[in-house]
mmJSON file of the N, C-alpha and C atoms, coordinates in Angstrom:
{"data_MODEL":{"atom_site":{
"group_PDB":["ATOM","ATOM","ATOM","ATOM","ATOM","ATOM","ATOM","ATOM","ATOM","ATOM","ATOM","ATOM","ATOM","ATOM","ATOM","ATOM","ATOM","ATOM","ATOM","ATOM","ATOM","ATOM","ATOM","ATOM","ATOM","ATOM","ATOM","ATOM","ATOM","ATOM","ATOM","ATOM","ATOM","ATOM","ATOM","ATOM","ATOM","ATOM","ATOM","ATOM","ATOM","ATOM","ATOM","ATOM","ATOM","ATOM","ATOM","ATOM","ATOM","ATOM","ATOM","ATOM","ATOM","ATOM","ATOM","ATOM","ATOM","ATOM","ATOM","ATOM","ATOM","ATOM","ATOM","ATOM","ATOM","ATOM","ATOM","ATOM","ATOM","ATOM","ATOM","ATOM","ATOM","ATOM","ATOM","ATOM","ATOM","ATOM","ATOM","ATOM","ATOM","ATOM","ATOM","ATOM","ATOM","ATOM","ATOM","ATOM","ATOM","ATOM","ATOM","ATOM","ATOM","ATOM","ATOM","ATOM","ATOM","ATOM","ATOM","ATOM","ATOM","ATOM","ATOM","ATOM","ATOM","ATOM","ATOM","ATOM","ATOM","ATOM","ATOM","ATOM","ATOM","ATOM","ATOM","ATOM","ATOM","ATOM","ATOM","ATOM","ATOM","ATOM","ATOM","ATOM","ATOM","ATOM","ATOM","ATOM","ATOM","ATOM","ATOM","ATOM","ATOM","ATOM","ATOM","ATOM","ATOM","ATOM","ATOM","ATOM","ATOM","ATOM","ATOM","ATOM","ATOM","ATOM","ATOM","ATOM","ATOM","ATOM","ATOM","ATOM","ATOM"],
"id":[1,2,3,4,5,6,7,8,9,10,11,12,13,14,15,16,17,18,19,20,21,22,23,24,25,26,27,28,29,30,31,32,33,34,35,36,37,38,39,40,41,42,43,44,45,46,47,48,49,50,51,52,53,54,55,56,57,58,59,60,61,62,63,64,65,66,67,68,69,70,71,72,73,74,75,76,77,78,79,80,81,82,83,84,85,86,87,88,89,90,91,92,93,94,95,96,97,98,99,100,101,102,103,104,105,106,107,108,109,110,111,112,113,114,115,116,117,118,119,120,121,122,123,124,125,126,127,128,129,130,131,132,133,134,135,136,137,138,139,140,141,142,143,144,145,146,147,148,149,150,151,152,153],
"type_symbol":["N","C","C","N","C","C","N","C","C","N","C","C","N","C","C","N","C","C","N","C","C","N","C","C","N","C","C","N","C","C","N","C","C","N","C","C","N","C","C","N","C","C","N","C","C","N","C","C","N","C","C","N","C","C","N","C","C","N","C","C","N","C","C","N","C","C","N","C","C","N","C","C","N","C","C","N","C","C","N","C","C","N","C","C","N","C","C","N","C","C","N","C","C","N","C","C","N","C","C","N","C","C","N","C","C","N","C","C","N","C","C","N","C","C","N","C","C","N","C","C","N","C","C","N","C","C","N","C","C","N","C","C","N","C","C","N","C","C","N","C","C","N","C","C","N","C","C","N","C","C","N","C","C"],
"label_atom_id":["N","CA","C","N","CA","C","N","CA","C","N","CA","C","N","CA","C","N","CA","C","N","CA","C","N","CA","C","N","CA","C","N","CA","C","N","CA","C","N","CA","C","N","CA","C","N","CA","C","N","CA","C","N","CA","C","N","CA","C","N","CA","C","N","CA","C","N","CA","C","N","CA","C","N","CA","C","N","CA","C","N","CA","C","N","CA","C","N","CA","C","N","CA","C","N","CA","C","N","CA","C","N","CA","C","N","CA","C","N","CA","C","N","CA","C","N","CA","C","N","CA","C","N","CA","C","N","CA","C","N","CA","C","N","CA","C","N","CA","C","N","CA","C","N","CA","C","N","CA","C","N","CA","C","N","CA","C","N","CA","C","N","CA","C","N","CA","C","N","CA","C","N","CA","C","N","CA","C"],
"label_alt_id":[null,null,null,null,null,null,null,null,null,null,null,null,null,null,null,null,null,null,null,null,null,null,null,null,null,null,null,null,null,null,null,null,null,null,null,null,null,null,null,null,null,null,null,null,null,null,null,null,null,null,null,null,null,null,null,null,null,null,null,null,null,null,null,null,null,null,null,null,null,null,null,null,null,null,null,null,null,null,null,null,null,null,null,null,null,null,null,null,null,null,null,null,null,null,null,null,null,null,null,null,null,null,null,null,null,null,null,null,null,null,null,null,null,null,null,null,null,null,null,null,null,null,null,null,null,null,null,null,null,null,null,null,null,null,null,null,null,null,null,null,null,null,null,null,null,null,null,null,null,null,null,null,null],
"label_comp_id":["UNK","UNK","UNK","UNK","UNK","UNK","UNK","UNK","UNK","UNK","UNK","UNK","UNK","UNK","UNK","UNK","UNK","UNK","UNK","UNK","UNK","UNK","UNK","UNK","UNK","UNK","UNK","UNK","UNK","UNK","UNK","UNK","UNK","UNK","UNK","UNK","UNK","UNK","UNK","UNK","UNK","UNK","UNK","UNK","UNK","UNK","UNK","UNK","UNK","UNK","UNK","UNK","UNK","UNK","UNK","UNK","UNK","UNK","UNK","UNK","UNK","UNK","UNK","UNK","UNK","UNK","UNK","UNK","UNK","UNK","UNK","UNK","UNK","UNK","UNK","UNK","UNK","UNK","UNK","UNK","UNK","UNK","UNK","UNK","UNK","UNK","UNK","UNK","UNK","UNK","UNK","UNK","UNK","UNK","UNK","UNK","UNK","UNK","UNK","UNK","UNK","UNK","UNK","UNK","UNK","UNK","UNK","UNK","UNK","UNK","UNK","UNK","UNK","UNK","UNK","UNK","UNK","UNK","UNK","UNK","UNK","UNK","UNK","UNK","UNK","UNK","UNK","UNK","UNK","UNK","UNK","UNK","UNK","UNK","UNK","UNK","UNK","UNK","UNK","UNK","UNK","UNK","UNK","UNK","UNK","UNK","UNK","UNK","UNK","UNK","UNK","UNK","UNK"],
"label_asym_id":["A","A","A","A","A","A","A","A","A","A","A","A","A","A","A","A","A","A","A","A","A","A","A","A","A","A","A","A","A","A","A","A","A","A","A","A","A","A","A","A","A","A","A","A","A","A","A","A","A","A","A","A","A","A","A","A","A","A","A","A","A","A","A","A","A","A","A","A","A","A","A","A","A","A","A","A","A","A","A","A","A","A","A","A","A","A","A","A","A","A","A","A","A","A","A","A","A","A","A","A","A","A","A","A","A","A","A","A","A","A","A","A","A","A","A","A","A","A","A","A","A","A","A","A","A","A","A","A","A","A","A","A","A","A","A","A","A","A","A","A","A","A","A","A","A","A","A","A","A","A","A","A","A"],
"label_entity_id":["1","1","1","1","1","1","1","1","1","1","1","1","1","1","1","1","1","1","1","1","1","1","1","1","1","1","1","1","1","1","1","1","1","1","1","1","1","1","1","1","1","1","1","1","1","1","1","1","1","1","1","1","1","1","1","1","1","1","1","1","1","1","1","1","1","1","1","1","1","1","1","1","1","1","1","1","1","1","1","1","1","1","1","1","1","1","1","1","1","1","1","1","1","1","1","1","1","1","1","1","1","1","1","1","1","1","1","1","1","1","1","1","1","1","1","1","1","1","1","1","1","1","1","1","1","1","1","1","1","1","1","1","1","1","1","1","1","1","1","1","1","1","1","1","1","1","1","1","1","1","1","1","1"],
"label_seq_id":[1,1,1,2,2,2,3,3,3,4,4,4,5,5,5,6,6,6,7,7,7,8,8,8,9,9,9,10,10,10,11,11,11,12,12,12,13,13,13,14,14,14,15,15,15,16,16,16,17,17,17,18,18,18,19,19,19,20,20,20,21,21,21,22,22,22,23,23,23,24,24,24,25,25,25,26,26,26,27,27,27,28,28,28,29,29,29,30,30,30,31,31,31,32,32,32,33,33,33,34,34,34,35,35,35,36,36,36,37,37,37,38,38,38,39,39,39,40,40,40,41,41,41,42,42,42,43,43,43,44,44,44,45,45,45,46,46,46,47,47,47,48,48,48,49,49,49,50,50,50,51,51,51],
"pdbx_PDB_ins_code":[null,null,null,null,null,null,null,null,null,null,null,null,null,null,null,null,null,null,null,null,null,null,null,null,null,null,null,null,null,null,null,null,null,null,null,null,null,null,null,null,null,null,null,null,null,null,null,null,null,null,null,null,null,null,null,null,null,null,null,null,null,null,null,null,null,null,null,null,null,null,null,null,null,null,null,null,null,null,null,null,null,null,null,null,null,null,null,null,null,null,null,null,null,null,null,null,null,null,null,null,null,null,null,null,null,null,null,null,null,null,null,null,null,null,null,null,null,null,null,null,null,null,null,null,null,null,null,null,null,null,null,null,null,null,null,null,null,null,null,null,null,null,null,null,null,null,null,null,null,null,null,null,null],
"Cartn_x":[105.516,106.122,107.609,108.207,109.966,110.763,111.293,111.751,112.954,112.482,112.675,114.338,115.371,116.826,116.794,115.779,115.501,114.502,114.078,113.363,114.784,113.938,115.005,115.364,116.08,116.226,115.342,114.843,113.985,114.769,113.932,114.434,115.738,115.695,117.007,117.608,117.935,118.903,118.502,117.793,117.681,116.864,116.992,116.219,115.428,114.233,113.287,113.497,113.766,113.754,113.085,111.707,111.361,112.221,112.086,112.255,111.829,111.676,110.941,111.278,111.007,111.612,110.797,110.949,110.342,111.031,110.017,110.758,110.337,111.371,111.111,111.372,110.559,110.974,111.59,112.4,112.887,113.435,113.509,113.272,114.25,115.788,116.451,117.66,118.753,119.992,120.533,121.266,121.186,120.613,119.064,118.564,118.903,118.69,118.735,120.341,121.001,122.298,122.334,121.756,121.769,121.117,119.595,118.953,119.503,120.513,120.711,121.838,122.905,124.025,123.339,122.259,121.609,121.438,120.483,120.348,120.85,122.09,123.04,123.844,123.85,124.905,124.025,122.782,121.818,122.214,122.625,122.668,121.789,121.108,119.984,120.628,120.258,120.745,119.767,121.071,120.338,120.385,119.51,120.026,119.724,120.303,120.235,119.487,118.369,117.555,117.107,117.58,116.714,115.921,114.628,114.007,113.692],
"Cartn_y":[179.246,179.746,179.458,180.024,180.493,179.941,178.802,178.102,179.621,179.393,180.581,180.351,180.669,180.517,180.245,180.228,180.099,178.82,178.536,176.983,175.673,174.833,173.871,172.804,172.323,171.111,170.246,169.258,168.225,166.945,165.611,164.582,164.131,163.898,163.637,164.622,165.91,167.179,167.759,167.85,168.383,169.791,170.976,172.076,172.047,172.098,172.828,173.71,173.731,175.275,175.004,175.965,175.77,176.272,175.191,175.685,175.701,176.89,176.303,176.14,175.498,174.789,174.887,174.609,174.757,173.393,172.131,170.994,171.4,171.145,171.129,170.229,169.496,168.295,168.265,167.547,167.196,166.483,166.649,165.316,164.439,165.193,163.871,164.385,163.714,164.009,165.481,165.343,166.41,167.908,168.167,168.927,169.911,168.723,168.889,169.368,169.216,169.833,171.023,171.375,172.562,173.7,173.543,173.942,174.2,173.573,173.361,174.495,174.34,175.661,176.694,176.749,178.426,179.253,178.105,178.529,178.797,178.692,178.487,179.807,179.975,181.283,182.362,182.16,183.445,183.093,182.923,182.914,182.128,181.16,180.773,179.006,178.828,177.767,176.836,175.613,174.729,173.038,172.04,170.934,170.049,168.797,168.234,166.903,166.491,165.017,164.694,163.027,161.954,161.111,161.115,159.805,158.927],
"Cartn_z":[164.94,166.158,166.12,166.589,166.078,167.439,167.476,168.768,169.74,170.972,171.886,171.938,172.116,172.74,174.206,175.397,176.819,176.423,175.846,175.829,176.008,176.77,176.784,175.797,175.922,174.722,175.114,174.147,174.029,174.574,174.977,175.97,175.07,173.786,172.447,172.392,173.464,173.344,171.61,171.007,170.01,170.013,169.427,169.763,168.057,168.733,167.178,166.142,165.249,164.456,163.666,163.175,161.95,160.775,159.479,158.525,157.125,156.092,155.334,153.715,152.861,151.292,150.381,149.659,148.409,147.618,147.002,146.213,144.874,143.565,142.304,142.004,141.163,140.759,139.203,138.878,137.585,136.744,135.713,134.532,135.062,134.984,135.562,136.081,136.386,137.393,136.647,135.275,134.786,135.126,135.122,135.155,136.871,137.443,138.845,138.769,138.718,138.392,138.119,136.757,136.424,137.203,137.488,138.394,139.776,140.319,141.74,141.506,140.303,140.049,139.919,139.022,138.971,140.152,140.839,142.257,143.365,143.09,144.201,144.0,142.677,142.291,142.261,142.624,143.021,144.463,145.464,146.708,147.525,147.036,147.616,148.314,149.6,150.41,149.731,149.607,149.088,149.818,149.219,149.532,147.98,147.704,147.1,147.799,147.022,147.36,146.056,146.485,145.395,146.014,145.608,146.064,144.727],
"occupancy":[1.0,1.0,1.0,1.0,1.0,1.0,1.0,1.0,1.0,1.0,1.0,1.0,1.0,1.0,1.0,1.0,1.0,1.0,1.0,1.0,1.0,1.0,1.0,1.0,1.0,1.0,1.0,1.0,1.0,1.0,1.0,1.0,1.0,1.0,1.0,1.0,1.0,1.0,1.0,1.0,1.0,1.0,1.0,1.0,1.0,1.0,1.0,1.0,1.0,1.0,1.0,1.0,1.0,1.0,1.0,1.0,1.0,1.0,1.0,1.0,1.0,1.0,1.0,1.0,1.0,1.0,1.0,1.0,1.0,1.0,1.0,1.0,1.0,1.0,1.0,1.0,1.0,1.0,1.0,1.0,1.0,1.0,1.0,1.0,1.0,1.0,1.0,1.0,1.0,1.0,1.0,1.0,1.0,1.0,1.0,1.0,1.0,1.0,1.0,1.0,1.0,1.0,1.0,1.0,1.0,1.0,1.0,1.0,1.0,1.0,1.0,1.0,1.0,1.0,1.0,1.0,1.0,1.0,1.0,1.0,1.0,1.0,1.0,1.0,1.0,1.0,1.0,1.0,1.0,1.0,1.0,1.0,1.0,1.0,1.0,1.0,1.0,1.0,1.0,1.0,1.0,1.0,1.0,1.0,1.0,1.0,1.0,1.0,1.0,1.0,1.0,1.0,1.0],
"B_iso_or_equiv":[0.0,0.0,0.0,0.0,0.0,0.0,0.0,0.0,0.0,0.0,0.0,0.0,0.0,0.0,0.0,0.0,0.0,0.0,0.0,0.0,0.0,0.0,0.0,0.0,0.0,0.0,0.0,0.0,0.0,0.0,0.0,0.0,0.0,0.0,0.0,0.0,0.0,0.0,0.0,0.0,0.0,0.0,0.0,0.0,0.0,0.0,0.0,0.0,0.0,0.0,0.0,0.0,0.0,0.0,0.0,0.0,0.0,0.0,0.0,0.0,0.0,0.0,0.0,0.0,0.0,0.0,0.0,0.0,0.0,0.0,0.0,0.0,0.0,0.0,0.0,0.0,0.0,0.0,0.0,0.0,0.0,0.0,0.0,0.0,0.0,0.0,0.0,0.0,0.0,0.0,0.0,0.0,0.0,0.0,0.0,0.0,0.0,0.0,0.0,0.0,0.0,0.0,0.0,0.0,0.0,0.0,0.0,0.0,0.0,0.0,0.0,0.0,0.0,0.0,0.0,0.0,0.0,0.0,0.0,0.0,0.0,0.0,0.0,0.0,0.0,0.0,0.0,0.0,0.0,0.0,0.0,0.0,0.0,0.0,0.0,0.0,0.0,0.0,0.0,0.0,0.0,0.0,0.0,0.0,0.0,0.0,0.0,0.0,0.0,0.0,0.0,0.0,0.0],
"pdbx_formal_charge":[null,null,null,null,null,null,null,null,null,null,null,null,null,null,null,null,null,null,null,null,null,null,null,null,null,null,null,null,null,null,null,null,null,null,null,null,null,null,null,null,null,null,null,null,null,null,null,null,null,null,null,null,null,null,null,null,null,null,null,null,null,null,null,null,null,null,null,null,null,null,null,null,null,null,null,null,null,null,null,null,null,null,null,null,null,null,null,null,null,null,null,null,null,null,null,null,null,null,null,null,null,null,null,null,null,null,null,null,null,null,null,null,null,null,null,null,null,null,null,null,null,null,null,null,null,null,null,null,null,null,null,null,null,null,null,null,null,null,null,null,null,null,null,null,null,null,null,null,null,null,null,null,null],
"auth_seq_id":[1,1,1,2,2,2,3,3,3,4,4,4,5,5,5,6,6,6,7,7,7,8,8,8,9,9,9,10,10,10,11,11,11,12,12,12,13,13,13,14,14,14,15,15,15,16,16,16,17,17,17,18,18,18,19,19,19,20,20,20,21,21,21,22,22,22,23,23,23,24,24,24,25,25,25,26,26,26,27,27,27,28,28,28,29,29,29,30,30,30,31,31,31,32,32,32,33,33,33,34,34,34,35,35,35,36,36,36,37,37,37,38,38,38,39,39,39,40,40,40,41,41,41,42,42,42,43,43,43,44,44,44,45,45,45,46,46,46,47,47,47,48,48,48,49,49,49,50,50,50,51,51,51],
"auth_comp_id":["UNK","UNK","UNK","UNK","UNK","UNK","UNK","UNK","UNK","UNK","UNK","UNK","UNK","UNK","UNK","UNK","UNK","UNK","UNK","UNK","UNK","UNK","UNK","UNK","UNK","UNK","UNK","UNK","UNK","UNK","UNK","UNK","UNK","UNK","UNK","UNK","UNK","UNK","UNK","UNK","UNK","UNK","UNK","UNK","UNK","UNK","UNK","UNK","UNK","UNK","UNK","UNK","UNK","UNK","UNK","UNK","UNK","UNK","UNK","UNK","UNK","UNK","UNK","UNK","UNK","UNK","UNK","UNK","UNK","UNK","UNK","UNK","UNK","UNK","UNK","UNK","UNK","UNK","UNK","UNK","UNK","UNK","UNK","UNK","UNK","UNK","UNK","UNK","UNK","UNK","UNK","UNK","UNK","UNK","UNK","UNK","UNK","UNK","UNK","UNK","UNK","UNK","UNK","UNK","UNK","UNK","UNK","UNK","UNK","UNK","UNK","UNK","UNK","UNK","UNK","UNK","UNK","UNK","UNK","UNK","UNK","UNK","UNK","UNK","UNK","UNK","UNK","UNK","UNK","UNK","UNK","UNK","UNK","UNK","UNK","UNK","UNK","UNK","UNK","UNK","UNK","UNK","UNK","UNK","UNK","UNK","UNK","UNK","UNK","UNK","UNK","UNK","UNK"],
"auth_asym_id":["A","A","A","A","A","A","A","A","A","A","A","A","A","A","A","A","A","A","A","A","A","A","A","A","A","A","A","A","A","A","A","A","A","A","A","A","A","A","A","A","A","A","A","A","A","A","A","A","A","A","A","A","A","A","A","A","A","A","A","A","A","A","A","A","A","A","A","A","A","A","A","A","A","A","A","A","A","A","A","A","A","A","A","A","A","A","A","A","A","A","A","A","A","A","A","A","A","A","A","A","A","A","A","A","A","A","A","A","A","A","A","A","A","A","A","A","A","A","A","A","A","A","A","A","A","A","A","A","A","A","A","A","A","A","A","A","A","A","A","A","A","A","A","A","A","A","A","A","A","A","A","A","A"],
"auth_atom_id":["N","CA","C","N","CA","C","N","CA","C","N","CA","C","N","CA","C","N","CA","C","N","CA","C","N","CA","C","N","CA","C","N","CA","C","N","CA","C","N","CA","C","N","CA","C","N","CA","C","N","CA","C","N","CA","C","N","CA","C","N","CA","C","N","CA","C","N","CA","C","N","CA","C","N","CA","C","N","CA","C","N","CA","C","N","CA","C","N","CA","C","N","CA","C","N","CA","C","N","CA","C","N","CA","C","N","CA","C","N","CA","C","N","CA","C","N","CA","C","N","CA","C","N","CA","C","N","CA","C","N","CA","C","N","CA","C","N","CA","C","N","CA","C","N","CA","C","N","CA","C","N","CA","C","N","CA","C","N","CA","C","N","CA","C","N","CA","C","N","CA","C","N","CA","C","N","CA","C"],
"pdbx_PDB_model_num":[1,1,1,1,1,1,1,1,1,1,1,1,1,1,1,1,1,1,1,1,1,1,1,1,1,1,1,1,1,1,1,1,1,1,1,1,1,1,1,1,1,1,1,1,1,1,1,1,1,1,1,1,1,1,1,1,1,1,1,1,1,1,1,1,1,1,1,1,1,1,1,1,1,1,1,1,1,1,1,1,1,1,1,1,1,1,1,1,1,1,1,1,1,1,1,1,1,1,1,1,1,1,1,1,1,1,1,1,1,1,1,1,1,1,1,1,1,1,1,1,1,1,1,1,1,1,1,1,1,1,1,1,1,1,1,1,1,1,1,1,1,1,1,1,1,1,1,1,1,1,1,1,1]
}}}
């Protein structure tokens, strides 16, 4: 369900939005590098995470 623009904010003023990702995991910092430029220069929004 797709948060309304007439719904109110939540008691922490924060509004809902769904959103949705896709994680790849990989070998190591490197890769993720490379991977993260490919993807990015196809147009695709990204984020970077390490756990």
């Amino acid at each position: 369900m797709m948060a309304n623009s007439k719904q109110p904010l939540g008691k922490n003023g924060f509004k809902y939005r769904e959103q949705y990702g896709v994680i790849i995991l990989c070998d190591d910092a490197e890769a993720q590098e490379r991977l993260f430029n490919q993807l990015k220069a196809q147009g695709y929004k990204l984020r970077v995470v390490t756990v």
